[in-house]
C-alpha positions as CSV (number, residue, x, y, z in Angstrom):
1,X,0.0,0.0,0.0
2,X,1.4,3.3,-1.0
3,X,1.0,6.4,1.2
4,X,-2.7,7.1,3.0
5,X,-3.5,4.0,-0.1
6,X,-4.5,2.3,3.6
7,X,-6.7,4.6,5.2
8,X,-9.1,4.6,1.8
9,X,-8.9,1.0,2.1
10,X,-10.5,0.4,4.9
11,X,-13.2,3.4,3.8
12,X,-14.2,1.0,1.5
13,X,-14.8,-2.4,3.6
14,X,-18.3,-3.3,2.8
15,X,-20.3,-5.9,5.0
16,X,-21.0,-8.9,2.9
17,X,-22.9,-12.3,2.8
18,X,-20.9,-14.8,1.2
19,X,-23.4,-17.0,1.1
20,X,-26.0,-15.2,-1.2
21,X,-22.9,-13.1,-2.9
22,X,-24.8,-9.9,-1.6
23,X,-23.9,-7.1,0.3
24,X,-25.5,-6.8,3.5
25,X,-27.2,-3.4,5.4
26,X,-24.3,-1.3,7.1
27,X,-25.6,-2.4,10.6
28,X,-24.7,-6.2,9.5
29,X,-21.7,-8.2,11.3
30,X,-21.7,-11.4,9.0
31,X,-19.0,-10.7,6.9
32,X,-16.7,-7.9,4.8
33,X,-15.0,-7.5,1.6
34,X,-12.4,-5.2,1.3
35,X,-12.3,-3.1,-1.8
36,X,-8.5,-2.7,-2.5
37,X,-7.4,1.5,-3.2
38,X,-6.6,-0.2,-7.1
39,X,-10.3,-0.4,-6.9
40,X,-11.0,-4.1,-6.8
41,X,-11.3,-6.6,-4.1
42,X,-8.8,-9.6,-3.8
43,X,-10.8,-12.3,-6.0
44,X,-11.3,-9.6,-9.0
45,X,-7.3,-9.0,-8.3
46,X,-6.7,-13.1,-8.9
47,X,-8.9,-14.1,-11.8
48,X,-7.7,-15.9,-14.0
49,X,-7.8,-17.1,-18.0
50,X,-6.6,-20.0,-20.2
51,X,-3.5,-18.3,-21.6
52,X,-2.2,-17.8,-17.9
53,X,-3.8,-21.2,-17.2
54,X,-1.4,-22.6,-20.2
55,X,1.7,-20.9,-19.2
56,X,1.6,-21.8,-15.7
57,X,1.4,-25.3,-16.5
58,X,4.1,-25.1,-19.1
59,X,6.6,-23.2,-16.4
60,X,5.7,-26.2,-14.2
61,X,5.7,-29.1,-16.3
62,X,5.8,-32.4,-14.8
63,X,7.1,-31.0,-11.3
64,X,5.2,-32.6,-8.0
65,X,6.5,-30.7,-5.4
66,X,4.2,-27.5,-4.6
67,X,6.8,-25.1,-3.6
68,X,9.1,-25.6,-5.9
69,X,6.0,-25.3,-8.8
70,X,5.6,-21.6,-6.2
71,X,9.3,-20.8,-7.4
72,X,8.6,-21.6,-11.2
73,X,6.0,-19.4,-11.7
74,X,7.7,-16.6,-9.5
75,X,11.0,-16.4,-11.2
76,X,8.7,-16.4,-14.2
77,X,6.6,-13.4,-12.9
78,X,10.1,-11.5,-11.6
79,X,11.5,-11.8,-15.2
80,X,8.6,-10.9,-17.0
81,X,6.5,-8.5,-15.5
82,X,8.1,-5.0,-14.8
83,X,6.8,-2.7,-12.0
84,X,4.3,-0.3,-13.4
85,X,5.2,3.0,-11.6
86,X,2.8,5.6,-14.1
87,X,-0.1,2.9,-12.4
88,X,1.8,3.6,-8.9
89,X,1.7,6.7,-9.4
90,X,-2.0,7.6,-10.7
91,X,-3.5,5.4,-8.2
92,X,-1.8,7.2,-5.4
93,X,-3.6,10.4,-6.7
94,X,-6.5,9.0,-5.9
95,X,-7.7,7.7,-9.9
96,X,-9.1,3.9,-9.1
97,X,-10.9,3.9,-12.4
98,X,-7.6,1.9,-13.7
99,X,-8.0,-1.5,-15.2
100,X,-5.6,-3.9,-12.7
101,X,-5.5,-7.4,-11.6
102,X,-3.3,-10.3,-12.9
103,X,-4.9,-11.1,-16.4
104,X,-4.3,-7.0,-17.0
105,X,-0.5,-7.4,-15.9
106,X,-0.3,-11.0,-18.0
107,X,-1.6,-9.2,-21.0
108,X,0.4,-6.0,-21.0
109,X,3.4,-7.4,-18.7
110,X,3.0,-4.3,-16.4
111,X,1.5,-4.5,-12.7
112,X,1.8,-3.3,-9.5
C-alpha cells in the first residue's frame, strides 16, 4: 500500500454475505470485503484465464513438489513482468478507475 492507499482501504470495507454473494445493510456483522485502493477486491485482483492457465502449466511441467512449482512461476513473474510506476503513481492520486488485476498485468506485462 502506498502512502494514505491504507486509510481509503479500509473506507471501502463493505459488509458482505458470502453466502447469497450480496452485500449486507451497514448495521450487519456477518462478513466484509475489502475493496482494494486499485479499486477491486482480492478475488477480482486473482482471476484468472486459459492463456495464464497454459503458461503456468508449461513453467511447471511435470514438477510434484508445490513449492518448488511456487518458485517456477515466480522467477517467471520476476523476469517478466516489470513494475508499473505511471499505475503507482495515478493510483496514489486517488484515480481507481484503472484496469488492474493479474490477467491486465499477464496481458500487458506491467502491474503493480
Amino acid at each position: 500500500m502506498v502512502n494514505d492507499s491504507l486509510a481509503r482501504t479500509i473506507d471501502r470495507v463493505i459488509p458482505f454475505d458470502s453466502t447469497a454473494g450480496n452485500p449486507l445493510p451497514p448495521d450487519s456483522k456477518k462478513g466484509i470485503i475489502i475493496k482494494y485502493f486499485n479499486g477491486v477486491t482480492l478475488e477480482e485482483a486473482v482471476q484468472s484465464n486459459q492463456e495464464i492457465d497454459e503458461t503456468a502449466r508449461a513453467l511447471v511441467g511435470n514438477e510434484q513438489n508445490s513449492t518448488k512449482k511456487a518458485y517456477l512461476i515466480y522467477r517467471w513473474v520476476a523476469r517478466n513482468i516489470k513494475y508499473d510506476y505511471d499505475k503507482a503513481a495515478a493510483l496514489s492520486k486517488g484515480n481507481d478507475k484503472i484496469s488492474s488485476g493479474s490477467i491486465v498485468a499477464f496481458n500487458t506485462r506491467k502491474g503493480i
